[in-house]
C-alpha positions in Angstrom: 103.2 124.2 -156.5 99.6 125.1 -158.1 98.4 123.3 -154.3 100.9 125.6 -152.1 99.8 128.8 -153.7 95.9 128.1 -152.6 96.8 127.3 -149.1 99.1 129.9 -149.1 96.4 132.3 -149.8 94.3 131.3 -148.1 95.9 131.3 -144.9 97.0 135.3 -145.6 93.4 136.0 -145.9 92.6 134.4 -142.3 95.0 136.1 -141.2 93.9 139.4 -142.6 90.8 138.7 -141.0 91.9 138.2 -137.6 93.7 141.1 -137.9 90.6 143.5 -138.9 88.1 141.5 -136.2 90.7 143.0 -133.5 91.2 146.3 -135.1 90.1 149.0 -133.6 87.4 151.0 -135.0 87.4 155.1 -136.3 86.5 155.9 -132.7 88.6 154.5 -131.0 91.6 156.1 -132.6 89.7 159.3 -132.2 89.6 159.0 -128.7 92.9 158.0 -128.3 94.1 161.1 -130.4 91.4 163.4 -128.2 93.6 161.6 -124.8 96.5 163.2 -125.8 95.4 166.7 -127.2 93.4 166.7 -123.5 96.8 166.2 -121.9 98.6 169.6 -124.2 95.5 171.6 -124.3 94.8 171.4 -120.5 97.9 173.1 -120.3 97.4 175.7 -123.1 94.0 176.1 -122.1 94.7 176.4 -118.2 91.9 173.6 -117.8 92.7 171.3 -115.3 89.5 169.7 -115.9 89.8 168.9 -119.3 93.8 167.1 -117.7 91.2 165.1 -115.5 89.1 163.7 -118.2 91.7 162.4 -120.3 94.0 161.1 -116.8 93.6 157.8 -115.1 93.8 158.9 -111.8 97.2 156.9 -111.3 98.9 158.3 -114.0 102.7 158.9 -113.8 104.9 160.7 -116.6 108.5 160.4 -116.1 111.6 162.2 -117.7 115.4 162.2 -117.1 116.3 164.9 -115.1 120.3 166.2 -114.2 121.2 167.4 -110.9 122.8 170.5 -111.3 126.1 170.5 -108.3 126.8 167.0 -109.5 125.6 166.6 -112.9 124.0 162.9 -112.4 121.4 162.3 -114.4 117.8 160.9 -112.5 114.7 159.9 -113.1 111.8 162.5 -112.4 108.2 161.3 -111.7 105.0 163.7 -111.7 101.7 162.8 -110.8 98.4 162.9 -111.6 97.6 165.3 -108.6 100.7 167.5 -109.9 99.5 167.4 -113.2 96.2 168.4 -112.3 98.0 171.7 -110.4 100.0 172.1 -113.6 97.2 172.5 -115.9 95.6 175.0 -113.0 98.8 177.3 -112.8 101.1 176.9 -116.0 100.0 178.8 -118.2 98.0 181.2 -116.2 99.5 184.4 -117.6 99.3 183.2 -121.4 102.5 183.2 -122.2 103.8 179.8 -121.9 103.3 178.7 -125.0 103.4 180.5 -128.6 99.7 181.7 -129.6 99.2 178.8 -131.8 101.3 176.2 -130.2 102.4 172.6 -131.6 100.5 169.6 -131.0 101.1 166.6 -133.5 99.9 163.0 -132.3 101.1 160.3 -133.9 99.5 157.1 -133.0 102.4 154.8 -132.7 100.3 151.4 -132.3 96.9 150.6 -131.0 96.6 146.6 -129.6 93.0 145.8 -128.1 92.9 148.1 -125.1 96.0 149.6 -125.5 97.5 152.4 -127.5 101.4 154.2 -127.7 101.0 157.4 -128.8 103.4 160.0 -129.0 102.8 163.9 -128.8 105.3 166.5 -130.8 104.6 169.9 -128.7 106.7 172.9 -129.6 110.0 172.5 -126.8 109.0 168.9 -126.2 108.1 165.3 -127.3 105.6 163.1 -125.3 105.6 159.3 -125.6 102.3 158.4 -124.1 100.6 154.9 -123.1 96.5 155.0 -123.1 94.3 152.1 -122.2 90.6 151.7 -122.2 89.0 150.8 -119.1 85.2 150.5 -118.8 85.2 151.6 -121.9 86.9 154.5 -122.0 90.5 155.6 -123.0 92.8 156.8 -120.2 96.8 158.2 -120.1 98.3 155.9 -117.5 102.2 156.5 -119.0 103.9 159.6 -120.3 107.6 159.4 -121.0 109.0 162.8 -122.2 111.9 165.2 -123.1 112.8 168.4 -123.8 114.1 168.7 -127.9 117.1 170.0 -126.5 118.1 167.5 -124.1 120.2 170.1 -122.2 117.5 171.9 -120.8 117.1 168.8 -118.3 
């Protein structure tokens, strides 16, 4: 037993090690976080510039949609190009949002050059995959829905 408890030890303190060598650093996870308050604030802001900066230019964000005459749900798919437009036109007149609008992100996981991330906004919640290419972190995924799933 005395013999086990050494090895055992040690090999959780390897491991621990391995662990922070491929942790990502303060920045990083400031970046990421900055990704995704791009994404929200581009639309409060009505700043499609600051969408292009944090937006891989093949980004897609998806949500479930339902088809009002038959009531099927579908899946809906918006592009980065659409987004872009979005960010122009949404909130133009100021009133799309409240004057201090929601914008929690909670970063679910970060792995290397990958992060999940999700977004709590005031109507909606954004689930959110960034990567780092070139050194830089990028939305390429955004799943989303509305809190009441009825307003699909």
């Amino acid at each position: 037993m005395k013999l086990v408890l050494p090895i055992w030890t040690s090999c959780i303190f390897s491991f621990l090690i391995s662990i922070s060598l491929q942790g990502q650093t303060q920045v990083d996870s400031l970046a990421i976080k900055q990704v995704a308050l791009d994404y929200i604030e581009s639309q409060h802001n009505v700043n499609p510039v600051q969408f292009e900066r944090a937006a891989h230019p093949r980004m897609v964000k998806r949500t479930f949609w339902t088809n009002k005459k038959s009531g099927k749900e579908y899946l809906r798919e918006t592009f980065t190009d659409a987004m872009i437009l979005l960010a122009e036109t949404y909130n133009v007149d100021g009133d799309a949002f409240p004057e201090n609008p929601k914008k929690e992100v909670i970063i679910l996981d970060i792995f290397d050059k990958t992060a999940s991330v999700k977004l709590i906004a005031d109507d909606w919640s954004d689930y959110m995959h960034i990567v780092k290419l070139n050194g830089k972190w990028l939305l390429v995924n955004v799943l989303w829905q509305f809190n009441d799933s009825n307003d699909h």
